[in-house]
C-alpha positions in Angstrom: 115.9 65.6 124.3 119.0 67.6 124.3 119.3 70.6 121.9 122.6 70.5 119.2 122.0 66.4 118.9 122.5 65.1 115.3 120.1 62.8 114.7 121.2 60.3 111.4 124.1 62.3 110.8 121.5 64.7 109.2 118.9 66.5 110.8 120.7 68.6 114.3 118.2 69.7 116.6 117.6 73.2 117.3 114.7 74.5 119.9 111.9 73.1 121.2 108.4 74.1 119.5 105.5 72.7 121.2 104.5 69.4 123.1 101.2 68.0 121.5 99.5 64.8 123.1 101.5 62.1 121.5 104.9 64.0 120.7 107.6 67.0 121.3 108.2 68.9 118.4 112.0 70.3 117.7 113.2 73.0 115.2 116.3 70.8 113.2 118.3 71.9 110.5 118.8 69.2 107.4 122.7 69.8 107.2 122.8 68.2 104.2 119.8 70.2 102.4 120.8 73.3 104.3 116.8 73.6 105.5 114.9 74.3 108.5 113.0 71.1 108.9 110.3 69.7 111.9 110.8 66.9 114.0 108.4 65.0 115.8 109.6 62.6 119.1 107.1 60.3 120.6 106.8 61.5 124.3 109.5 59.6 126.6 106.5 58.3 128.9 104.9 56.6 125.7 107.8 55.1 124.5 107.3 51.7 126.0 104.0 51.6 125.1 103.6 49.5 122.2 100.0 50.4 120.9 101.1 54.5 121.2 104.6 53.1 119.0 102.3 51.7 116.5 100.0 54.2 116.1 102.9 56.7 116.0 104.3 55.5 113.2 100.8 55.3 111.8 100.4 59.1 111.9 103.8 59.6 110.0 102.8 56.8 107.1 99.4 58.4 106.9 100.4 61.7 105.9 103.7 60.3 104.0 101.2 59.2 101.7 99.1 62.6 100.5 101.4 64.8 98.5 99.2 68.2 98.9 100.3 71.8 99.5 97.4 72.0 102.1 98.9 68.7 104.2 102.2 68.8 106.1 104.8 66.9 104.2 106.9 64.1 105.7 110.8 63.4 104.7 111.6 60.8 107.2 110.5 58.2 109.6 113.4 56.7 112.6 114.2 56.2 116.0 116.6 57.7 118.3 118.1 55.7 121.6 114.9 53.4 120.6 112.3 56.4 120.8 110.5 57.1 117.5 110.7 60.0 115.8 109.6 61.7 111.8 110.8 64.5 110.1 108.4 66.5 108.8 108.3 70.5 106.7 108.9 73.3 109.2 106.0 75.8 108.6 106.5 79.5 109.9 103.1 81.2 110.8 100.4 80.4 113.3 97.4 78.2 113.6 94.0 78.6 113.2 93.6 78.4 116.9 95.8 81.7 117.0 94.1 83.8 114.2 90.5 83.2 115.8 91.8 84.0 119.3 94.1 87.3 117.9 90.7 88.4 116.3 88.6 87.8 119.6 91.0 89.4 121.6 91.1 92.8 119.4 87.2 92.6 119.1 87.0 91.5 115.1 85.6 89.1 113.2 87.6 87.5 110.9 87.1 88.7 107.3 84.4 86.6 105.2 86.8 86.4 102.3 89.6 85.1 104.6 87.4 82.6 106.2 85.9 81.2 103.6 89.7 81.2 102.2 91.6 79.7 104.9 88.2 76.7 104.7 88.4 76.1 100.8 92.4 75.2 101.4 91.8 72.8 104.7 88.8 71.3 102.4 91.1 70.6 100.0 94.4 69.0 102.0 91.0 67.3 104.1 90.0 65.4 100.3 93.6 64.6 99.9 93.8 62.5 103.1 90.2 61.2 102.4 91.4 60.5 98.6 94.4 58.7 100.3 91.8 56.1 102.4 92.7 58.0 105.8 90.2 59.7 107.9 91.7 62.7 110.1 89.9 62.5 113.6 90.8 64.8 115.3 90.3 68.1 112.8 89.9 71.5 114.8 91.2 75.2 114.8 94.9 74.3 116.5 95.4 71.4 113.8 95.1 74.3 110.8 98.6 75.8 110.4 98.4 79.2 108.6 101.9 79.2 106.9 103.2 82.6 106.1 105.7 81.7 102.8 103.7 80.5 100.6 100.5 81.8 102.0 98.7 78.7 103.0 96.4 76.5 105.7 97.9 73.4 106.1 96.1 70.3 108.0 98.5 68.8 111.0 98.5 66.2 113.8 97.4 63.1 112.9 97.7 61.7 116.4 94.9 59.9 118.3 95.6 59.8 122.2 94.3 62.5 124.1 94.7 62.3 127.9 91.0 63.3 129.8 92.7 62.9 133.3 91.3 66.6 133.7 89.0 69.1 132.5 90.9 71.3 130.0 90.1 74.1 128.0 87.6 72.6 126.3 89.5 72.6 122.7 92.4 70.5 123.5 89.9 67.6 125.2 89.0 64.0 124.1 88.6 64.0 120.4 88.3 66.9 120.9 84.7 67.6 122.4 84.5 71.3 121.2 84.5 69.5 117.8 83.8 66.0 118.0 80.8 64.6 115.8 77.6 63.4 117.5 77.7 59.5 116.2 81.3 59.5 117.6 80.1 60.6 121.4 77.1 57.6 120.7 80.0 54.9 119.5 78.2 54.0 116.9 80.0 51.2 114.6 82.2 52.5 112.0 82.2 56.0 113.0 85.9 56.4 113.5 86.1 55.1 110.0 84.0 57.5 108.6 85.1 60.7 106.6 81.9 62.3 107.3 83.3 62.9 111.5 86.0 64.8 110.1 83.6 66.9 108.0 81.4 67.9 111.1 84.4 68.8 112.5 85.2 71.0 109.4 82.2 72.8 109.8 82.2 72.9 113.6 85.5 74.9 112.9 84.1 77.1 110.3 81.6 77.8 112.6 84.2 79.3 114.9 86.3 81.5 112.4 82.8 82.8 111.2 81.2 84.1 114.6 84.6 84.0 117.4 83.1 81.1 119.5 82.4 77.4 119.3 78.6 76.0 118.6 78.6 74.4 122.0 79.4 75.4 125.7 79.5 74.2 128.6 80.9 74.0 131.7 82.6 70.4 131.4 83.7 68.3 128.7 80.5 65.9 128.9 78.1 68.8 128.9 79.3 70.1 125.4 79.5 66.5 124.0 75.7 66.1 125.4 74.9 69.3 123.3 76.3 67.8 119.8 74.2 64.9 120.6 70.9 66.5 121.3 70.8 70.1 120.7 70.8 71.9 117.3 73.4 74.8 117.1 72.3 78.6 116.6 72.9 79.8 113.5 76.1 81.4 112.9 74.1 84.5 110.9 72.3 84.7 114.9 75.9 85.5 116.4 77.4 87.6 113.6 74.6 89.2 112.3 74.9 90.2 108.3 76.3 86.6 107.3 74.4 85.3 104.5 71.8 82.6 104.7 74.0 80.5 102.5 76.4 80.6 104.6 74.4 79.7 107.5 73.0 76.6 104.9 76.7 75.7 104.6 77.7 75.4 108.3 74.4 73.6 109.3 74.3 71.0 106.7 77.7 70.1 107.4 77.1 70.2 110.9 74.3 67.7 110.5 73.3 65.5 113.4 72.4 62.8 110.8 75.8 61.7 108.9 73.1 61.5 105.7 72.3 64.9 105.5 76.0 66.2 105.5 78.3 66.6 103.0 78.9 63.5 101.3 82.4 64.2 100.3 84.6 67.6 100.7 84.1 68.5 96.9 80.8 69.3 97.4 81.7 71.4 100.2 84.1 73.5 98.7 82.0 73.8 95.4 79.1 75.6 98.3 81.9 77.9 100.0 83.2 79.0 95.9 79.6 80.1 95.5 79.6 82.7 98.2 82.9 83.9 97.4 81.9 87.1 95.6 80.0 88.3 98.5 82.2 89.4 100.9 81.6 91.0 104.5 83.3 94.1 105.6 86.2 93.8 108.5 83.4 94.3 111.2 84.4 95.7 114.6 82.1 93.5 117.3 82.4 93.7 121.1 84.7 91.9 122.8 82.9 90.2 125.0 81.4 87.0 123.6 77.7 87.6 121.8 76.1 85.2 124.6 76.8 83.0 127.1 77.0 79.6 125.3 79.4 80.6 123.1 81.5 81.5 125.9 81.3 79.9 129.0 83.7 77.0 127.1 84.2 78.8 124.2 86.3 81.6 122.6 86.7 80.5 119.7 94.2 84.3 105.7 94.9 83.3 102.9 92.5 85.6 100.4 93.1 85.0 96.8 90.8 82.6 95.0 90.8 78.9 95.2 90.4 78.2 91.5 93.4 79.9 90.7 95.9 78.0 93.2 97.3 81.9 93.7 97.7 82.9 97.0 98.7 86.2 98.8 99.2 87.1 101.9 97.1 86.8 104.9 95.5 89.8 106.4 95.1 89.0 109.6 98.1 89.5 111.8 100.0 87.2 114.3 98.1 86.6 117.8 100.1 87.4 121.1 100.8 85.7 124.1 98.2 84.2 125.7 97.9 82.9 129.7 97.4 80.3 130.9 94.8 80.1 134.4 93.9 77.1 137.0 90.8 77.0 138.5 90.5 73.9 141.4 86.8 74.4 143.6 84.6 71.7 143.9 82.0 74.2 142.9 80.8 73.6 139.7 79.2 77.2 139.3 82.5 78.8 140.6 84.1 77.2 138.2 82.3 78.6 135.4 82.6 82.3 137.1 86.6 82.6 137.0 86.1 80.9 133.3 83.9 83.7 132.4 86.1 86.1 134.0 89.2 84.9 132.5 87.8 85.1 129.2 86.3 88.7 129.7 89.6 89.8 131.0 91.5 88.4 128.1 89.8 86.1 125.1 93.1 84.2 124.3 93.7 82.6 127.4 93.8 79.2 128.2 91.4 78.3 131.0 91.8 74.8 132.9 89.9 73.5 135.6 90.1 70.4 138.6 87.6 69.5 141.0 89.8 68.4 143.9 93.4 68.5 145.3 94.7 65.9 143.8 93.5 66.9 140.4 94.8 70.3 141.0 98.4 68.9 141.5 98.1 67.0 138.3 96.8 69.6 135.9 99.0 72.6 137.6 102.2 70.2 136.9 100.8 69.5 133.3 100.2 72.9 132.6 102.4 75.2 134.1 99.9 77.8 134.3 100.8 81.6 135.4 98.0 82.3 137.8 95.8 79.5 139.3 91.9 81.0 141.7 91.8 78.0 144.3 89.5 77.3 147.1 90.7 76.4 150.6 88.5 73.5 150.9 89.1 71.2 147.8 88.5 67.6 148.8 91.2 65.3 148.9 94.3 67.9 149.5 93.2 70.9 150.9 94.1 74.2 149.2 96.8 75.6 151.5 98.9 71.7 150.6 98.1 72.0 147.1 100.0 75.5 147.6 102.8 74.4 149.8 103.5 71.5 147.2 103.6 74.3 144.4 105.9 76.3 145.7 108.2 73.3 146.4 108.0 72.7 142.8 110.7 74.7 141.1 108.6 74.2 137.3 105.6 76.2 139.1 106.5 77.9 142.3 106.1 81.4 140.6 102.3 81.0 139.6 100.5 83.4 140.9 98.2 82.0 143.5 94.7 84.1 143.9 92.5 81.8 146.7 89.2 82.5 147.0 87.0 81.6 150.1 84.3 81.7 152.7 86.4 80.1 155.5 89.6 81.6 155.8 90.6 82.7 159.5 93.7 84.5 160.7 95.9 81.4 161.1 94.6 80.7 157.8 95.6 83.8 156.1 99.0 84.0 158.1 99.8 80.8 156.8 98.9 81.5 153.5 100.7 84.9 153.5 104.3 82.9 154.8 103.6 81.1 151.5 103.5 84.1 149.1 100.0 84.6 148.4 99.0 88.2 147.6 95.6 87.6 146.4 92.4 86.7 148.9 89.0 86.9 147.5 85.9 86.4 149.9 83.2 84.7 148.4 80.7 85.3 146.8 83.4 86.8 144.3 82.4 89.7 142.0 82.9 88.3 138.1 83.6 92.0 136.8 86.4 92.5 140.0 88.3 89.1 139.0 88.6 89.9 135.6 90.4 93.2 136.4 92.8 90.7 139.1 92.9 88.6 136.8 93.7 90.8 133.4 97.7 91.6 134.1 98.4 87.9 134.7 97.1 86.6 131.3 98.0 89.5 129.3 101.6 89.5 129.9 102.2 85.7 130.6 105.4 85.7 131.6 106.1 84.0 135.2 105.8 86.8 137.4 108.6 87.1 140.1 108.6 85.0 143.3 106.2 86.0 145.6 108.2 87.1 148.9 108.3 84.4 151.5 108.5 85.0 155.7 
């Protein structure tokens, strides 16, 4: 979609924001209003899908309906050249998602106050769309918006497809399996009707601003939905130590394996998170690392001011950096979960993705774009030294980085490799500590680094 396009005669279209699983999002200006509005295009390649049409225009009736500070508002619903689009308000801050990684990356927790804050205002735009009949789905850290003018969280993205074609960063997965409720993972009948899913998820992300990482890891998508079937999660008080034991009671009952014992409606949530609002924790400084390895082997992962009044000041927490983006493709499950480690040691932000052969590698490195990807020569499928050949024919990622890592490689091998730009080689078994020093100047500054030299 072209930049500068009037679309209605209204809204012209400005920069491109962010591409989410069921749309592109475009900074427009309403030239009649003289605003800065959103606008959300169903993706080209789900245009001709009728079910994704419908269920577009589903998300944009859905939150047409809840007039609530904590919801993002709709203005408009059309199409454009036959693809469908809404206008919606154009919020200026950053997501939940941000504010928990800004605070991992400097080694903070996110202030009690602020946290239980930022959850009071979800809770409430979250009753809204339950007051509304709706049910939510897919609630987690990156579908909070932390607006800066007025200081607000504000609930987003009510789309439903997620591609699972590969293993991503565990937070942007099926449903999304960082924060998916048990009965859903079982299918049981009626669960994707139920309000109580989206109020697991509620306290799945709670769980996260509160202690830096999500309840479950894992090393793959089904291993952390297995985990919020059968295991019970630590308490948060276990991983931030000093939390109060209400607080703990608060994130466990809502995190409930048995729908019963949640929550029964958001009101009586909030009314729990008011109670421990005059006990505030100081701004504790933490280590960076995560507290233990299931919080981060998948894992990472304000508005103070007091809900009763409706004021709001400013959040305390500031804006999150760049983050990089990393590729992992080995067949080895256990390697895998090394450069994760690494990668998140190095630099808690970043955005670690993972394939298990060449031809998944292909996929998920033209998907994601990512600035460095750690491959092994023998992936199944595509070896490693095509899957890198066929990157650097592709202009969109021919300056990734490449880092291979390997118990194989000969002299034609590395020759080969060399002709093709790569600087990095790694002999396995690979030191974790070593990679997240290679790997550290690569997702810290994310920019594309300059092509590697070719022979």
């Amino acid at each position: 979609m072209p930049t500068s396009v009037l679309l209605d005669g209204k809204y012209r279209l400005q920069n491109e924001l962010g591409r989410g699983s069921m749309g592109t999002v475009f900074l427009a200006v309403d030239e009649m209003l003289k605003r800065k509005v959103a606008v959300k295009f169903l993706l080209p390649e789900l245009a001709d899908s009728e079910e994704c049409g419908v269920r577009f225009q589903h998300e944009a009736v859905a939150m047409a309906a809840i007039r609530n500070e904590n919801v993002a508002q709709i203005y408009s619903f059309g199409k454009d050249n036959g693809v469908p689009y809404f206008v919606m308000e154009y919020l200026e801050g950053e997501t939940l998602e941000d504010l928990v990684d800004s605070h991992n990356r400097r080694g903070f927790y996110i202030p009690l106050d602020d946290a239980v804050d930022i959850m009071i205002q979800a809770l409430s735009g979250l009753t809204s769309i339950h007051r509304a009949g709706a049910v939510h789905r897919d609630i987690k850290p990156a579908n909070v918006m932390l607006a800066a003018e007025p200081a607000r969280a504000v609930i987003m993205d009510f789309g439903l497809v997620r591609d699972v074609r590969f293993e991503d960063d565990v937070r942007s997965l099926a449903g999304t399996p960082a924060y998916i409720a048990p009965e859903l993972v079982e299918g049981k009948p009626g669960a994707d009707k139920s309000k109580l899913t989206d109020i697991y998820s509620m306290g799945t992300t709670f769980y996260e601003m509160l202690t830096g990482t999500i309840p479950f890891g894992g090393n793959s998508w089904v291993e952390i939905l297995q985990k919020h079937i059968a295991e019970l999660p630590v308490p948060p008080s276990v991983r931030r130590p000093g939390l109060p034991d209400a607080l703990d009671e608060i994130v466990l009952r809502a995190m409930s394996k048995d729908p019963r014992e949640r929550y029964q409606d958001c009101e009586s949530f909030i009314d729990d998170l008011v109670e421990v609002q005059s006990t505030p924790l100081p701004h504790e400084r933490r280590p960076s690392l995560p507290p233990d390895k299931e919080g981060g082997a998948a894992g990472r992962r304000s508005a103070s001011g007091r809900f009763a009044t409706g004021k709001h000041r400013a959040f305390k927490s500031t804006p999150s950096g760049s983050r990089g983006k990393l590729v992992v493709a080995d067949a080895d499950a256990e390697f895998r979960a090394l450069v994760h480690g690494a990668a998140k040691a190095a630099v808690p932000g970043c955005r670690v993705h993972s394939a298990t052969d060449g031809p998944m590698a292909l996929d998920v490195l033209r998907t994601v774009k990512p600035h460095v990807v750690v491959l092994d020569l023998d992936l199944p499928e595509v070896n490693g030294v095509e899957v890198i050949a066929t990157l650097r024919g592709d202009p969109d990622i021919s300056r990734t980085e490449v880092i291979v890592a390997t118990g194989k490689a000969g002299r034609r091998e590395a020759a080969l490799l060399q002709g093709l730009g790569v600087r990095h080689f790694l002999a396995k078994p690979v030191d974790g500590e070593e990679l997240a020093i290679l790997l550290r100047p690569y997702l810290e500054r994310p920019s594309m680094p300059s092509p590697p030299p070719t022979r």
